[in-house]
C-alpha positions as CSV (number, residue, x, y, z in Angstrom):
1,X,20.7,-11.9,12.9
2,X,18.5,-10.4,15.3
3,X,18.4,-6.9,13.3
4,X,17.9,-8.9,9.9
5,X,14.7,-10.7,11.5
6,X,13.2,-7.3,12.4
7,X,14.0,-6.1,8.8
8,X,12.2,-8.7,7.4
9,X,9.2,-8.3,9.8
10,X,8.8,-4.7,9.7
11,X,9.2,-4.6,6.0
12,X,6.4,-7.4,5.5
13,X,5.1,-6.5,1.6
14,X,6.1,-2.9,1.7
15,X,8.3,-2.1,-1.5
16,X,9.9,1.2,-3.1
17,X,9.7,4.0,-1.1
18,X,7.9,2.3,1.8
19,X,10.6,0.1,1.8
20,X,13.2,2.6,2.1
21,X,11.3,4.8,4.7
22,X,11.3,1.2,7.2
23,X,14.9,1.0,6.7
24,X,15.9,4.6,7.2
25,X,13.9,4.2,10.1
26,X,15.5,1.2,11.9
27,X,19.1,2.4,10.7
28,X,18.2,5.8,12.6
29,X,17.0,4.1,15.6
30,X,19.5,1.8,16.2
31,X,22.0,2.7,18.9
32,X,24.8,0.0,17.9
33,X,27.0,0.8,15.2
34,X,27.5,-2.4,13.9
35,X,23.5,-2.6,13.5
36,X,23.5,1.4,11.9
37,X,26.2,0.6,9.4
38,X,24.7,-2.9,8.2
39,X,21.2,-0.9,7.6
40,X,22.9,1.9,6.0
41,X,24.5,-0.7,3.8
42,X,21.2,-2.2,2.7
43,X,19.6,1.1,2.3
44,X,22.3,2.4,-0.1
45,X,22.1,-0.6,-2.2
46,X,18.0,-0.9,-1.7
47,X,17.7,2.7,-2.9
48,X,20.4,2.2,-6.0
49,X,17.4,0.9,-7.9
50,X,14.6,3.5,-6.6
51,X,17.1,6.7,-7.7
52,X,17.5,5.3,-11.3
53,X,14.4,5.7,-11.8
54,X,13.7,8.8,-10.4
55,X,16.6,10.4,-12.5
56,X,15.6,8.7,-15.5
57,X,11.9,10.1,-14.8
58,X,13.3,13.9,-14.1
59,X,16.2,14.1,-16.1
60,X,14.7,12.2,-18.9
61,X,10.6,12.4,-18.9
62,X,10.4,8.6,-19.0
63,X,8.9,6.1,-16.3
64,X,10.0,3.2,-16.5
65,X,8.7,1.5,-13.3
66,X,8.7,-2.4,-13.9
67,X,7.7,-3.6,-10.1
68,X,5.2,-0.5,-9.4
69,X,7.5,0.6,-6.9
70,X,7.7,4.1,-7.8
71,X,5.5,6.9,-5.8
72,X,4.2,8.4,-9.7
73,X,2.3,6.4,-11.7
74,X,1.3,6.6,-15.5
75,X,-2.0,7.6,-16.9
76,X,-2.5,5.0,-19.8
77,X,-5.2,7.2,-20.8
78,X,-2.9,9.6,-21.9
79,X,-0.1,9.5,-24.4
80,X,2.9,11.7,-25.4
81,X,1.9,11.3,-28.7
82,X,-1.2,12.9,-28.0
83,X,-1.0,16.5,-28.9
84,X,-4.1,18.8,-28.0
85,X,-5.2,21.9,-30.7
């Protein structure tokens, strides 16, 4: 419980990538096991999320980034519609 505690802490009101970097971060560091494998756990299913929509936004052209979570962010200003002469 311990390692869930510092989790929590260190992770305050980071989110998206942030988020990830504190947990690769603790997983890394840790020197049990137990500990590594329960932060690699919640990283892999932490980062499920994050790598949708970086495939959609690569493979695909579209952002779709609900919770502002992802490291690009789109320009209102512009549009795809928007064609310039």
């Amino acid at each position: 419980m311990e390692s869930l505690k510092r989790l929590v802490i260190e992770a305050g009101d980071k989110k998206g990538g942030s988020l990830l970097n504190v947990i690769y971060r603790l997983m890394i560091n840790s020197s049990d096991r137990s500990i590594r494998d329960l932060y690699e756990f919640i990283l892999e299913k932490s980062a499920a999320p994050y790598i949708q929509i970086l495939k959609k936004w690569i493979f695909e052209g579209i952002l779709e980034d609900w919770f502002d979570e992802f490291i690009v962010k789109e320009n209102p200003e512009f549009s795809k519609k928007e064609q310039v002469s």
